[in-house]
N, C-alpha and C positions, 0 to 999 in steps of 0.2 A: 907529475901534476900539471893539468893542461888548463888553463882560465877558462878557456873554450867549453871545458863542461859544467859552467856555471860553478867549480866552487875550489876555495885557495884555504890554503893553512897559513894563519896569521896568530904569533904569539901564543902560540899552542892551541886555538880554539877554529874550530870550523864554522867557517863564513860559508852560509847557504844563499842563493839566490832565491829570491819570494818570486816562484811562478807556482799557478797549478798544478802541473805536472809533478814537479817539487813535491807538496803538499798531499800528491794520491800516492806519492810512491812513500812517501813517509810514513803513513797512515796503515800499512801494511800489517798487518798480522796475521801468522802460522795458527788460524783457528784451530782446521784439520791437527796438527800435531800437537795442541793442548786437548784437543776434545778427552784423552784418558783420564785427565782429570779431575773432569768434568763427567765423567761415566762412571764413577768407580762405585762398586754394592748398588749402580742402580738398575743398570741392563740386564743381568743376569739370575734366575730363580734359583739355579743350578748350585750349591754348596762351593761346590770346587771353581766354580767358575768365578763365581762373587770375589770370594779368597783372591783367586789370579787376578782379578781386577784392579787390586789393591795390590799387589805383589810386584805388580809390572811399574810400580811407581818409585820403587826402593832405588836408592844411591848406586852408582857405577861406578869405575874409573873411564874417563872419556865417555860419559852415556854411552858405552856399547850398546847395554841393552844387552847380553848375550847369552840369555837363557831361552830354551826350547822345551816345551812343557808335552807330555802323553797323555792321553785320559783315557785310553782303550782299556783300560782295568776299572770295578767301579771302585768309589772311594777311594783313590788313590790317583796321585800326583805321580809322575817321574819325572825326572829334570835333569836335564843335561843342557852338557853349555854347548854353544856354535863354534864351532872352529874355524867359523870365518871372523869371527869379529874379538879374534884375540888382539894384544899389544906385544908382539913378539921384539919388539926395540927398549921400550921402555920397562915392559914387564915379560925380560926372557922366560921366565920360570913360572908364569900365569900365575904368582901367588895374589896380586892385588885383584886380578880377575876372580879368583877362586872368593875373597875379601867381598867381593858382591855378589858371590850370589850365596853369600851367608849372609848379605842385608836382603837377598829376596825372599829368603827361606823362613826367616824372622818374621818376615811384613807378611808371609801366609801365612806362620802361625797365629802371629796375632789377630788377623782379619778372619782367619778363621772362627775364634773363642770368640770375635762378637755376636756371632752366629748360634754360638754354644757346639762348635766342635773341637772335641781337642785332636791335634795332631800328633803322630808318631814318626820322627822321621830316622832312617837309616840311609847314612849318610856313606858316599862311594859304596855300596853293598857291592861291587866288583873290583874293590880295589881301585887305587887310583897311581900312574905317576907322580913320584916328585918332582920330574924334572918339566915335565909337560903334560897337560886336561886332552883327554881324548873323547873320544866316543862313548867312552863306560858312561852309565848316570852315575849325574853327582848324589843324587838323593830322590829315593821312595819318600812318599809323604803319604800315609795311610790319615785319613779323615774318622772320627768316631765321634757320632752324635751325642749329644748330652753332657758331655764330659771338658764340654772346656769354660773356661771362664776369662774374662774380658781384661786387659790388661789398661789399668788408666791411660798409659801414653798413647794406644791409641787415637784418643783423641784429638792429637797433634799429627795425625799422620798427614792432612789435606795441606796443611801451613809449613811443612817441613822443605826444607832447602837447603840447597850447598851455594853460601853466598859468596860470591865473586867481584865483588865488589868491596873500594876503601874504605876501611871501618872508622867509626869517629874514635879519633885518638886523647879526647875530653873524657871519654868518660870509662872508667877503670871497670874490670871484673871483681868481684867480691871472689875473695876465696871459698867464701860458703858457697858462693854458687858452682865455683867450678867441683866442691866437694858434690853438690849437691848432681851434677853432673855426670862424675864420676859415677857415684853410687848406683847409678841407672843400668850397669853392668853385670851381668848376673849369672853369666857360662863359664867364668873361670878365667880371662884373661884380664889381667892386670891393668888398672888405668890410674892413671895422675895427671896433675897439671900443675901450673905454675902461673902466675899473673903479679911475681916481684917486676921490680925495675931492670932487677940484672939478670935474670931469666928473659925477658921478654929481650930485651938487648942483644943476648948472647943468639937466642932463635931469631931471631929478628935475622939476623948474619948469618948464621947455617941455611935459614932455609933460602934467601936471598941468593947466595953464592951456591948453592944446590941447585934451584930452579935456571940459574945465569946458565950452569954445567948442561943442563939438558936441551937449552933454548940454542947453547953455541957449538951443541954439539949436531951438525948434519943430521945423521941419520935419525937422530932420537926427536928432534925439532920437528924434522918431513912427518914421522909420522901422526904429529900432533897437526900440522897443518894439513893431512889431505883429509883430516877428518873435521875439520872445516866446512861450516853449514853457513855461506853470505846470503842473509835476503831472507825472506817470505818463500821464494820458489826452490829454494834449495832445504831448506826446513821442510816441506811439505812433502818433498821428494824423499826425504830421506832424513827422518826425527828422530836420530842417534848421533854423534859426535859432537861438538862444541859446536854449538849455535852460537851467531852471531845477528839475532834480531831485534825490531825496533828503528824508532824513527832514524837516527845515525846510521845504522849499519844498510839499513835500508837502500838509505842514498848512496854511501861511498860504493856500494857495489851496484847500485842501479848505473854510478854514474863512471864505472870502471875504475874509481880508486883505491878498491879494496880489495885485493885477488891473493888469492894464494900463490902464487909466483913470487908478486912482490913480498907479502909477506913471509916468506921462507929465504929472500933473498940478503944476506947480510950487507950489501951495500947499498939500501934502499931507507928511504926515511922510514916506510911504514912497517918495515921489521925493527928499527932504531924506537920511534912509536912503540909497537908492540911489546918490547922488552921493557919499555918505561911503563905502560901500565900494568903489567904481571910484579914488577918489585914494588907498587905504589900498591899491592895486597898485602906481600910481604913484610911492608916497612910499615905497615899501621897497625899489624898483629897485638891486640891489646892483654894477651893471654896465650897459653898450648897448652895443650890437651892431648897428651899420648899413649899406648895400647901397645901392651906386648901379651907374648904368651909362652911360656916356657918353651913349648916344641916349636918345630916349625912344616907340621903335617900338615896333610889338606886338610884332615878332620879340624886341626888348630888354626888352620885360616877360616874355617865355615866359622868358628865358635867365633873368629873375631870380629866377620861379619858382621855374624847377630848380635853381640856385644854393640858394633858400632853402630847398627842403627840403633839399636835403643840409646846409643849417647844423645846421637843428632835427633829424637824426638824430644830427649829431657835437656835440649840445648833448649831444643820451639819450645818446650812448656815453660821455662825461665826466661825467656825472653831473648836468650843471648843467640847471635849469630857464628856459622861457625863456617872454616873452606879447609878438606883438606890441602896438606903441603906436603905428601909424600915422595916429592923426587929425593930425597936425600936417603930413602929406603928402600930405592929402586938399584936390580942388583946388575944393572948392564957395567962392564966394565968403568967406563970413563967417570963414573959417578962414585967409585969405590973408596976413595978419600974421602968424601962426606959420608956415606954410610957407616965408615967406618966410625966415624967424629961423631955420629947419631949416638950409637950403641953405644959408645963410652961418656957419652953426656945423661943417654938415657934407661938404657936396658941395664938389668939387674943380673947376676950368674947364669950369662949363658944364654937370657931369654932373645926369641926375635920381637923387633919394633915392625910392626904391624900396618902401625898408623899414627898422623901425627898431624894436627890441626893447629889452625890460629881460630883464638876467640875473640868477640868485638860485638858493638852494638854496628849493624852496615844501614845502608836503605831498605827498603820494601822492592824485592824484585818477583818475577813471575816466575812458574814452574819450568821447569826443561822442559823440551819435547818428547815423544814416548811414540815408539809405534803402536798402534792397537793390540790388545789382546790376540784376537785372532790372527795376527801376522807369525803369534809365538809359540802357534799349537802343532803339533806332529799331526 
């Protein structure tokens, strides 16, 4: 931390210097990499295209973003994921990958049926690995006009979020809501939550001491930091991984105190920093909200997909905020004592946990970044 570029860490809060310069770099925003969500059903006449619009909005793990779509057949979708933008650290086994693009495949159907098409999808028609997502498509998606019908939660799709931010710990979740939550689930995989005192308590801890596992473990940390977006210019370049935009982040890395080096470095204040606001999510968790499914197929990770997103729309239509916390279900070695401590707090005979969220009322923040449609076309 050098005075010389105008700004110091005092009492945990950042002192900015008041010049211009200051002021244009704060000001910064990744228009370019919100524009998709500001486009969505409106550029496109094309059935299948409109659908993508809206598709390419759905939840990820790390915003990969890692679906690649076909359109060379009419009426019909193919989808296959990139194999560039797996998480082979954190998610050896591509299952939390697979976990998204069964939230893309849901957000076509449904965008689809506002349209009035129903979809048909057959889902790995080639087979797929369990142990690793190849080249096969994950899913045909045949289009048929007339036949579909509109699903209420749509209309939470434009306001939907993965909130990352400290939730107010004033104010409780209703159990009806997280019932009401739940019920939003309708492929077959099992969901619950919990929003007592000693629930909340207990996750509170698992997922804390889960997330500590991943952040102090090298390799599984690095890969969470080179997918690190600091700035306006790096968002723009590149609207996939953890953004880090906005007036703050704007400056520390305008003004070189925010790098991925340091942050990846465990002897640096802003990795010390870093790990204190990641448990300041954890530790205000007002509620969980968890998801298993008997198997643990790819077919059974698409179904939990589309399961989850339809949770996180009937989170937006209740009003409640939600972030997953799935490192404690993530199956790299070093993390194998809390998965284990998941499943036996959470999973029923035998099922896999899937997924597993904190609920909370948080602030109002802005969408992720997204590449454009056309980036994800074959």
């Amino acid at each position: 931390m050098n005075r010389r570029k105008f700004l110091a860490l005092s009492g945990g809060g950042i002192i900015l210097a008041a010049t211009a310069t200051l002021g244009t770099i704060a000001s910064r925003t990744p228009a370019t990499a919100l524009a998709p969500w500001d486009r969505a059903g409106s550029m496109y006449d094309e059935p299948r295209m409109r659908a993508l619009s809206y598709a390419i909005l759905a939840p990820n793990p790390h915003n990969r973003q890692p679906w690649l779509v076909d359109l060379s057949e009419p009426d019909r979708v193919l989808l296959k994921v990139d194999t560039n933008r797996l998480l082979p650290d954190t998610d050896p086994f591509n299952r939390q990958i697979t976990v998204g693009l069964g939230c893309f495949l849901e957000l076509l159907v449904m965008a689809a049926a506002q349209d009035g098409f129903a979809v048909d999808l057959d889902v790995f028609p080639q087979g797929a690995d369990q142990m690793a997502l190849d080249d096969r498509p994950v899913a045909i998606a045949t289009f048929r006009a007339g036949a579909g019908r509109p699903d209420p939660l749509f209309a939470h799709v434009m306001a939907r979020r993965s909130n990352k931010e400290p939730f107010d710990t004033t104010r409780p979740i209703a159990p009806d809501t997280i019932a009401q939550i739940a019920g939003a689930a309708i492929y077959g995989s099992r969901v619950a939550g919990d929003a007592s005192q000693g629930s909340i308590t207990t996750l509170r801890q698992l997922t804390t001491d889960a997330m500590i596992v991943e952040i102090d473990t090298p390799h599984t940390f690095k890969e969470s930091v080179d997918l690190f977006r600091i700035g306006k210019a790096e968002v723009e370049a590149n609207p996939d991984g953890i953004d880090f935009s906005g007036p703050l982040f704007e400056t520390l890395g305008a003004f070189g105190l925010m790098t991925r080096e340091a942050m990846a470095d465990p002897t640096t204040n802003m990795f010390a920093q870093s790990k204190a606001v990641l448990q300041a999510n954890t530790e205000t968790a007002m509620g969980h909200l968890w998801q298993a499914t008997r198997g643990n197929t790819r077919a059974d990770q698409i179904i939990a997909g589309r399961d989850w997103l339809r949770l996180n729309l009937a989170a937006t239509a209740a009003g409640v905020d939600m972030q997953p916390l799935s490192q404690a279900l993530q199956e790299f070695p070093e993390m194998a004592a809390h998965h284990r401590a998941a499943h036996q707090m959470l999973a029923q005979d035998g099922e896999t946990l899937q997924m597993l969220c904190r609920l909370g009322y948080g602030p109002t923040i802005a969408p992720s970044p997204r590449w454009p449609l056309e980036a994800k076309l074959i």
